[in-house]
C-alpha positions as CSV (number, residue, x, y, z in Angstrom):
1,X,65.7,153.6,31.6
2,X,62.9,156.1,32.2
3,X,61.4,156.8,35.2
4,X,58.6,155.0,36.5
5,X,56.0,157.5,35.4
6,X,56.7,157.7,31.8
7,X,56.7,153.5,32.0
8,X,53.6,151.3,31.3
9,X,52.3,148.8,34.4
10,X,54.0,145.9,33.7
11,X,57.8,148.2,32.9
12,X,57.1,149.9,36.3
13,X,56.4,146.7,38.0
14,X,59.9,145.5,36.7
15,X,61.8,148.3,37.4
16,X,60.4,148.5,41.2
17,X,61.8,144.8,41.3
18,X,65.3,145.6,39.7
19,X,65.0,148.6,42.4
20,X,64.9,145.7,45.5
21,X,61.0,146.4,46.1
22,X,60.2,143.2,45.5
23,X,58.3,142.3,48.5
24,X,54.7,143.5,49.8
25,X,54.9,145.3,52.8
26,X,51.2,145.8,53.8
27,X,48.0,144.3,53.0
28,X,46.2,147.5,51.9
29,X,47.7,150.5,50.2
30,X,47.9,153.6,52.3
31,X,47.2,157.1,50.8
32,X,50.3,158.8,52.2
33,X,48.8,162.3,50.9
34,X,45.9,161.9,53.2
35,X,47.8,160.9,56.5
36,X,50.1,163.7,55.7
37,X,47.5,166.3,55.7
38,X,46.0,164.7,59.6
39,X,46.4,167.6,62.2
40,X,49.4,167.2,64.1
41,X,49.4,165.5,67.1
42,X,48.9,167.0,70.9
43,X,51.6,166.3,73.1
44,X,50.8,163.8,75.9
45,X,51.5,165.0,79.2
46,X,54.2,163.3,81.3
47,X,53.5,160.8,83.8
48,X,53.6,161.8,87.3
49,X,57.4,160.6,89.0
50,X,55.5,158.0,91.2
51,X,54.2,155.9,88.2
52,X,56.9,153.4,86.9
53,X,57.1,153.2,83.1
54,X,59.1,151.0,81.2
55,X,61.8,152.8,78.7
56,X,60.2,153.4,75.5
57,X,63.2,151.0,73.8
58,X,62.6,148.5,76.4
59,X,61.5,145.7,74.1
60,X,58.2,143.1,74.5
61,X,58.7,140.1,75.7
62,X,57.1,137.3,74.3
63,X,54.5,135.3,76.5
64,X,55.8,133.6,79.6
65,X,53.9,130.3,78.9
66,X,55.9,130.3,74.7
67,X,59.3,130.5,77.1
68,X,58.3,128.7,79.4
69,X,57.3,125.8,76.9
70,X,60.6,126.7,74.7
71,X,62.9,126.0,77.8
72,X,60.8,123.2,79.1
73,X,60.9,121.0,75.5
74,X,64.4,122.3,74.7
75,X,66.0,120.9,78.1
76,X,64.2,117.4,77.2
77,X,66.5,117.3,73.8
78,X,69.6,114.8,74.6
79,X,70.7,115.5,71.1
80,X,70.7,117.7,68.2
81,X,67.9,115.5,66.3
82,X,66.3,115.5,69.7
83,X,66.5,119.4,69.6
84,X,65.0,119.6,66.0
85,X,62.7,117.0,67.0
86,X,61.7,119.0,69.7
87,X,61.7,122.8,67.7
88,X,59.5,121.2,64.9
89,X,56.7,120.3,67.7
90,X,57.0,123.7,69.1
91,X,54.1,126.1,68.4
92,X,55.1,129.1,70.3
93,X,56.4,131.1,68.0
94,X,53.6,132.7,65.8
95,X,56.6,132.9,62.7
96,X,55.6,129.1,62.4
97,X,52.4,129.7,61.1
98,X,53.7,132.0,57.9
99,X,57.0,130.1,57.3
100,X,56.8,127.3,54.8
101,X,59.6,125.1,56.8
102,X,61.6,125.3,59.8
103,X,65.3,126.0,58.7
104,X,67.2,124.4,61.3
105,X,70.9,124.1,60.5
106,X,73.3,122.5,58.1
107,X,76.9,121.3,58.3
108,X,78.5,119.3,60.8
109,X,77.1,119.0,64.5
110,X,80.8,117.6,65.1
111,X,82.5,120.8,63.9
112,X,84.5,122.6,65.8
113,X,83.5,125.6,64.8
114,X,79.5,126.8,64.8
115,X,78.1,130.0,63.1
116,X,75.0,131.6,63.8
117,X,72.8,133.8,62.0
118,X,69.8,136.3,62.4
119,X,66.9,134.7,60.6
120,X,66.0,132.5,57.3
121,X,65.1,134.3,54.2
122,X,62.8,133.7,51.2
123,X,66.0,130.9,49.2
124,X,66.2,129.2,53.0
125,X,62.0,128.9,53.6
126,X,61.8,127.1,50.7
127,X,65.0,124.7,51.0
128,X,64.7,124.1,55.1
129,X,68.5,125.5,54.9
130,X,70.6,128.3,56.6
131,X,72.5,130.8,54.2
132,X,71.3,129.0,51.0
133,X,71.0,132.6,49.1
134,X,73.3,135.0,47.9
135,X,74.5,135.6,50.8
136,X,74.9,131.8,51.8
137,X,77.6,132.0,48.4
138,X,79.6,134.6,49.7
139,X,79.2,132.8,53.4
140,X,80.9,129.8,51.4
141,X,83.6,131.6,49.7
142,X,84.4,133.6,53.3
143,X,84.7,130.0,54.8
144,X,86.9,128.1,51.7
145,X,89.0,131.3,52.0
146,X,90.0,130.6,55.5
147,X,90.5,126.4,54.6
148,X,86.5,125.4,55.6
149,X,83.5,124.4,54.0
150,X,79.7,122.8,55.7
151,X,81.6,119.5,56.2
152,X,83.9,121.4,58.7
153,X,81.1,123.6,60.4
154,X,78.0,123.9,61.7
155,X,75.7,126.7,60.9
156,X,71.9,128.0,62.2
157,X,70.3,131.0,62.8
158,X,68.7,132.9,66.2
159,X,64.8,132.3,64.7
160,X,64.0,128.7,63.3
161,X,61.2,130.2,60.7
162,X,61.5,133.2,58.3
163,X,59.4,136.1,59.3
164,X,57.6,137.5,56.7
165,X,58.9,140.0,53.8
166,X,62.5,139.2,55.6
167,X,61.4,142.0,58.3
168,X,63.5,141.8,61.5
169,X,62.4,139.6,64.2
170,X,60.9,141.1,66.9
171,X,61.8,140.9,70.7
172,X,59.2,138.3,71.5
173,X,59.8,136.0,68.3
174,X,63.4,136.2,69.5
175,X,62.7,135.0,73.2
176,X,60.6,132.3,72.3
177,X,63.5,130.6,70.4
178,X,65.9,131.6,72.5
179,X,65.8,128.9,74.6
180,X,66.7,126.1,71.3
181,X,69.2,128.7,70.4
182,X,71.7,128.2,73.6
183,X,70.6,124.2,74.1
184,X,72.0,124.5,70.5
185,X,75.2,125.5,71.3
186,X,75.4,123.3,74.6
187,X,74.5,120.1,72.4
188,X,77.0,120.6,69.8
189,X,79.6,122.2,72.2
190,X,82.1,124.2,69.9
191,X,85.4,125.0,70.6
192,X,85.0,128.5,68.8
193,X,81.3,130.5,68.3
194,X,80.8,133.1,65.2
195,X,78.0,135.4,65.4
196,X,76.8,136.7,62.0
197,X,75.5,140.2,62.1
198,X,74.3,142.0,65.0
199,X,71.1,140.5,66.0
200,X,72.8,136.7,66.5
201,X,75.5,139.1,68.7
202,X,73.6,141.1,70.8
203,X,70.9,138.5,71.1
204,X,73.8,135.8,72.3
205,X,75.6,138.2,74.2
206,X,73.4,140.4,75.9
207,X,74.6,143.6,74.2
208,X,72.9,146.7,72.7
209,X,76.1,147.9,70.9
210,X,76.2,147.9,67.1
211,X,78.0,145.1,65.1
212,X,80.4,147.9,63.5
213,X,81.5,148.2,67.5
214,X,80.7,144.6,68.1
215,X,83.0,143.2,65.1
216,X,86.5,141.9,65.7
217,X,86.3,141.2,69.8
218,X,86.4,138.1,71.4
219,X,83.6,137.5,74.0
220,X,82.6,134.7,76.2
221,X,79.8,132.5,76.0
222,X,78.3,130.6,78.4
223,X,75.2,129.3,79.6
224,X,73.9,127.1,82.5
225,X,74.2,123.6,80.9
226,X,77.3,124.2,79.3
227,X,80.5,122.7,81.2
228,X,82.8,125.3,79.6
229,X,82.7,128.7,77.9
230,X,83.1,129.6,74.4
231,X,85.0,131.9,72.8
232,X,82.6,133.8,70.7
233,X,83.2,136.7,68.0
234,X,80.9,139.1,66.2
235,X,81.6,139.4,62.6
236,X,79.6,141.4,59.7
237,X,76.6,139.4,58.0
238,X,77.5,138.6,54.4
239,X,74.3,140.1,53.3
240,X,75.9,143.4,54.7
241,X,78.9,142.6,52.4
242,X,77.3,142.4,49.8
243,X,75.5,146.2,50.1
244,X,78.9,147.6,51.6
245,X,81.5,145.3,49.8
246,X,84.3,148.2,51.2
247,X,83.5,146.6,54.8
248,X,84.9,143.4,53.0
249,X,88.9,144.2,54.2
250,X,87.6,144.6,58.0
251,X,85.2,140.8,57.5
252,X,88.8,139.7,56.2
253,X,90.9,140.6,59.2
254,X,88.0,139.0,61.5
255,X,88.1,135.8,59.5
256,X,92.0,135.3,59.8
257,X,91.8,135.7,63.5
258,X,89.1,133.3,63.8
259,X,91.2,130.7,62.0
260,X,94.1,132.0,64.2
261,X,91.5,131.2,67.6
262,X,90.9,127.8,66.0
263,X,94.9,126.9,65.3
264,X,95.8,127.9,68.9
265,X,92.9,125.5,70.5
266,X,94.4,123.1,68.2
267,X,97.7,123.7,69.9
268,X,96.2,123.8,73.2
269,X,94.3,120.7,72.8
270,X,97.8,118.7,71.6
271,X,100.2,120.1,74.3
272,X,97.6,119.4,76.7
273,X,97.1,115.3,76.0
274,X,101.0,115.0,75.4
């Protein structure tokens, strides 16, 4: 195929798509020739030692009175239909207003074992599902590789609604579900947590690390209304499998020795009642 110069509109516009630019990024179009030719910029003096200034990675939290509202109606839920009861009345997080549905989980809220994601895209906005997509498939054949399926776990994501053009979540969007994320977890109670990719991971456990470093370690997690903790492992997201399918030998190792954690709580569980 040609390049997208020698096409006519309608080739180009196909081609872009085949290419993965399939989504509008801005409302306007920018004239990148014109910003490029702007003067360059004056360097800004540094502040004097005395005035305190936040790192420049620090991130934005969201507003106190979304958190507080988020903790406040997410304590309230007695159950996991209380919780989605509960998430579905919540309007402090400004992702609700773009999304077409809130995709709260699927599976089991019995399951031992409970996986959490990053954020819904475009295939789980429309169904009200987690990991519905292509990557949701390879999710499935990871699982019925290792002996599971959705009747044996449970499965949700870090933000209820999917932000548009599947950009990452930002800091705020994150701390305002927060809050249903962890009374989540203490409602359904798992014997073994999976965190899918690395913003479920170092949102869950309070890390900055990459999931390449994160991958393949067990962590605990625990929160305030949870009687116990829970082992919890990072593992890569399948929608990073599928653009760096080599990774897929590493994913394998992490899945066996997730099945490995769940066979020795099994163990422990039946030694312990004998």
């Amino acid at each position: 195929m040609g390049s997208p110069i020698d096409m006519n509109p309608r080739a180009a516009l196909c081609w872009q798509v085949e290419a993965g630019a399939d989504e509008a990024i801005l409302d306007a179009p920018v004239d990148r020739y014109a910003a490029s030719a702007r003067p360059a910029v004056k360097a800004v003096p540094v502040a004097p030692a005395s005035v305190a200034r936040a790192p420049a990675s620090a991130p934005l939290q969201a507003p106190t009175a979304a958190v507080q509202s988020a903790r406040s109606l997410a304590a309230a839920a007695r159950s996991v239909g209380e919780l989605a009861e509960a998430l579905a009345a919540f309007d402090g997080c400004p992702l609700k207003r773009t999304a077409t549905n809130l995709v709260f989980a699927d599976g089991n809220p019995q399951a031992r074992i409970m996986l959490i994601g990053e954020a819904p895209g475009a295939d789980e906005d429309r169904l009200g599902k987690p990991f519905v997509g292509v990557s949701g498939q390879l999710l499935d054949r990871m699982l019925a590789a290792i002996g599971l399926d959705r009747t044996s776990t449970y499965i949700t994501n870090v933000i209820f609604w999917r932000p548009p053009g599947n950009r990452p979540p930002t800091a705020a969007e994150i701390a305002a579900c927060l809050p249903f994320v962890e009374r989540h977890i203490e409602l359904v109670s798992p014997e073994v947590l999976v965190l899918l990719g690395a913003a479920s991971a170092q949102t869950l456990l309070g890390r900055t690390d990459g999931i390449t470093r994160l991958r393949g370690r067990w962590f605990s997690f625990e929160s305030a209304g949870m009687a116990r903790p829970v082992p919890a492992m990072a593992v890569y997201h399948p929608a990073y499998l599928l653009r760096q399918p080599a990774q897929k030998r590493a994913a394998w190792r992490d899945w066996l020795a997730i099945l490995a954690r769940l066979k020795n709580v099994t163990v422990n569980h039946t030694s312990g009642s004998n």
